[in-house]
C-alpha positions in Angstrom: -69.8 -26.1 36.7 -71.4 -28.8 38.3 -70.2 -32.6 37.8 -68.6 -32.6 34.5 -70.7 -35.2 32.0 -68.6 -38.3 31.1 -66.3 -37.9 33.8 -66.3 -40.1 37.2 -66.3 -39.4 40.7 -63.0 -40.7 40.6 -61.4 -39.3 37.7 -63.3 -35.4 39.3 -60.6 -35.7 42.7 -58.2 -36.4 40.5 -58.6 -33.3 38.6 -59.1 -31.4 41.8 -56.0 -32.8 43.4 -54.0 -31.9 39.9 -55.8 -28.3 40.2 -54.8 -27.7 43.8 -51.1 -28.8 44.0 -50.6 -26.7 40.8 -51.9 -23.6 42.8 -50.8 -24.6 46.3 -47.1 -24.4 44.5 -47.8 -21.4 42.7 -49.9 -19.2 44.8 -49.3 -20.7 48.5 -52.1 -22.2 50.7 -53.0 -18.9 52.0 -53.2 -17.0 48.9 -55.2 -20.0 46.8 -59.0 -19.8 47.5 -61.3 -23.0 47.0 -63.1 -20.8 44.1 -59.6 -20.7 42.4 -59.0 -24.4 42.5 -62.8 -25.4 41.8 -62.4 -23.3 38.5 -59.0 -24.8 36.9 -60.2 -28.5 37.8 -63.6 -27.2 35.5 -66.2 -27.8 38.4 -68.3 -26.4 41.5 -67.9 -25.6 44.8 -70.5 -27.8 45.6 -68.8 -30.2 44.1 -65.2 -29.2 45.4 -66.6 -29.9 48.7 -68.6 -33.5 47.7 -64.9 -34.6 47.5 -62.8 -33.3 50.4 -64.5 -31.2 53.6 -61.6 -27.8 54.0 -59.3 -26.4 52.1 -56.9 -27.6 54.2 -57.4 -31.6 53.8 -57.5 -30.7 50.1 -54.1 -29.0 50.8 -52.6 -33.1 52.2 -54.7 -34.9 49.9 -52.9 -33.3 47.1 -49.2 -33.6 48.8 -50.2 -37.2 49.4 -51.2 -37.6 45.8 -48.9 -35.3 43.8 -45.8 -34.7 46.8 -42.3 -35.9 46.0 -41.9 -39.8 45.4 -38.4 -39.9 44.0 -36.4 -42.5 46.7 -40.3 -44.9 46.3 -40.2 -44.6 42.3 -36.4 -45.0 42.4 -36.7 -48.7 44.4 -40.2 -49.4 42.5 -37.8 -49.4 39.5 -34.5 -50.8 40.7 -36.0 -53.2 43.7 -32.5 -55.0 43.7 -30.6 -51.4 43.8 -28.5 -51.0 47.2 -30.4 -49.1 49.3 -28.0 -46.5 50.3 -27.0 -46.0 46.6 -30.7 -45.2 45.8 -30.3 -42.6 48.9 -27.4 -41.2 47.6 -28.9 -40.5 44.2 -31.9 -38.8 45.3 -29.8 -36.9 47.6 -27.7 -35.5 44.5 -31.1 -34.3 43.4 -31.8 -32.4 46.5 -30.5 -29.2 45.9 -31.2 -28.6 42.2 -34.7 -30.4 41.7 -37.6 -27.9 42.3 -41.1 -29.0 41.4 -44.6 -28.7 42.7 -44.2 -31.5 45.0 -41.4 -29.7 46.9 -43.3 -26.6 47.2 -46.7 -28.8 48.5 -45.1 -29.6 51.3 -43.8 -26.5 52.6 -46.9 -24.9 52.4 -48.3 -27.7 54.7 -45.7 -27.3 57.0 -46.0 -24.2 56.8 -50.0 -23.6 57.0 -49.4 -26.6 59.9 -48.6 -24.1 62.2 -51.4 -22.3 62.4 -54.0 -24.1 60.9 -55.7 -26.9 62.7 -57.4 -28.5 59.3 -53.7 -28.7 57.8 -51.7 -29.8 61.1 -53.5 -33.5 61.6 -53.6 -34.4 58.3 -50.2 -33.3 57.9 -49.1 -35.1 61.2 -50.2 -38.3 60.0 -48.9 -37.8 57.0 -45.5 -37.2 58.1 -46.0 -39.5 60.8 -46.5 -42.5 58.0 -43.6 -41.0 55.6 -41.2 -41.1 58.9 -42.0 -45.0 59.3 -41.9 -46.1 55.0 -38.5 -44.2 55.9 -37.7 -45.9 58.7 -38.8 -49.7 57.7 -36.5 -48.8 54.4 -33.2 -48.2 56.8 -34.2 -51.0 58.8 -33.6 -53.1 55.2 -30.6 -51.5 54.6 -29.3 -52.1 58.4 -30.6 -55.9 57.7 -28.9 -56.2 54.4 -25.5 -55.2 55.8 -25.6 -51.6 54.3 -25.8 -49.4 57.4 -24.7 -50.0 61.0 -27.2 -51.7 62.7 -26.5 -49.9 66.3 -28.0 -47.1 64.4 -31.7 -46.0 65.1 -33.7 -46.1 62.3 -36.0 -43.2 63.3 -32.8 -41.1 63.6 -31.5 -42.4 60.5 -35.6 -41.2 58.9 -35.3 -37.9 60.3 -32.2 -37.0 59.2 -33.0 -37.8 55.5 -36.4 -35.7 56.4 -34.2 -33.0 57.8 -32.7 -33.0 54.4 -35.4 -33.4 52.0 -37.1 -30.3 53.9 -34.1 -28.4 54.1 -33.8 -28.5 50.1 -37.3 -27.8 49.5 -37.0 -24.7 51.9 -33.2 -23.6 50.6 -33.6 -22.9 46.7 -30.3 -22.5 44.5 -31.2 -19.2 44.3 -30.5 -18.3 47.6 -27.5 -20.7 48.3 -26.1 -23.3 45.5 -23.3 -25.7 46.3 -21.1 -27.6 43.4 -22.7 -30.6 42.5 -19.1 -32.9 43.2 -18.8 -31.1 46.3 -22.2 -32.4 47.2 -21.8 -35.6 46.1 -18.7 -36.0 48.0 -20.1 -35.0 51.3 -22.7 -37.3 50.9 -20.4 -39.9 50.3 -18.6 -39.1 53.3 -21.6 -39.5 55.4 -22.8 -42.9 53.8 -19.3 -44.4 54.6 -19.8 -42.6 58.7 -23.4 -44.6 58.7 -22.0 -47.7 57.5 -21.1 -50.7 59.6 -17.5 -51.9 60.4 -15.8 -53.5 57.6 -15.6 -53.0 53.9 -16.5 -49.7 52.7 -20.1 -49.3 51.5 -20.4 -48.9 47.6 -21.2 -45.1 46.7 -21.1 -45.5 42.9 -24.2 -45.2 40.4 -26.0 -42.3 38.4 -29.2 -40.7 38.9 
């Protein structure tokens, strides 16, 4: 299972990357061995390792590739969408969407703890999540949305806070009404906003 014929260099990562967040999710970063991912992408070691040097960059190549993207596909699509009504969608989602993406970065979270090979490459990773977050707030502060006095890295983190928290805290262990959810959110929206007219809090996933 060398390189596959017909198939790029390219279009090879990407079937590793597919191949690896799949069992990342399913199996954990521990429990996944390079043999296991170099099989379901249909290819080498050898060539597993042409492409990306440990498991663990493999591990944050695949969150960066195949992690969650909901709040950037949401304002890809609706670019003229307020921005705190796009947060408050994907927040709705938080506690009832579970896919591999949500899992991904647990287990680098998770395997960033003790693992040196995951914790930089998740680090930076974060790191540049935590600013695309941040620069977005800073918009939304420009734009009249959200109080200005506000800092935007506090505003990033507590949406990180969140998004984690979901990822961590599954419905099966704790599920909260959906209107009660979308209510609190609400509530915390109008507390972020500036002085003045309320902020608008309508729209539908």
């Amino acid at each position: 299972m060398g390189r596959i014929a017909g198939v790029t260099a390219a279009e090879t990562r990407e079937r590793l990357l597919r191949a690896a967040a799949h069992a990342f999710a399913r199996r954990g970063y521990d429990g996944t061995r390079v043999a296991d991912i170099a099989a379901a992408a249909g290819v080498s070691n050898g060539a597993l390792y042409a492409h990306f040097g440990s498991k663990g960059e493999l591990l944050v190549a695949a969150l960066r590739a195949h992690g969650r993207r909901m709040l950037a596909d949401l304002l890809a699509a609706e670019p003229d969408r307020p921005i705190t009504e796009l947060l408050l969608v994907v927040g709705r989602l938080l506690p009832r969407r579970r896919d591999a993406g949500g899992h991904l970065v647990v287990e680098a979270l998770v395997a960033a703890r003790r693992d040196e090979d995951v914790a930089g490459p998740t680090r930076d990773y974060m790191g540049e999540r935590a600013a695309w977050m941040a620069g977005l707030v800073e918009a939304a502060q420009r734009g009249g949305e959200l109080d200005p006095a506000l800092s935007p890295d506090a505003v990033a983190h507590f949406c990180f806070l969140l998004a984690m928290g979901s990822a961590l805290v599954t419905p099966d262990m704790h599920a909260v009404g959906e209107e009660e959810w979308a209510a609190l959110l609400a509530r915390v929206v109008e507390a972020l906003a500036p002085a003045g007219p309320p902020v608008r809090t309508g729209g539908t996933p």
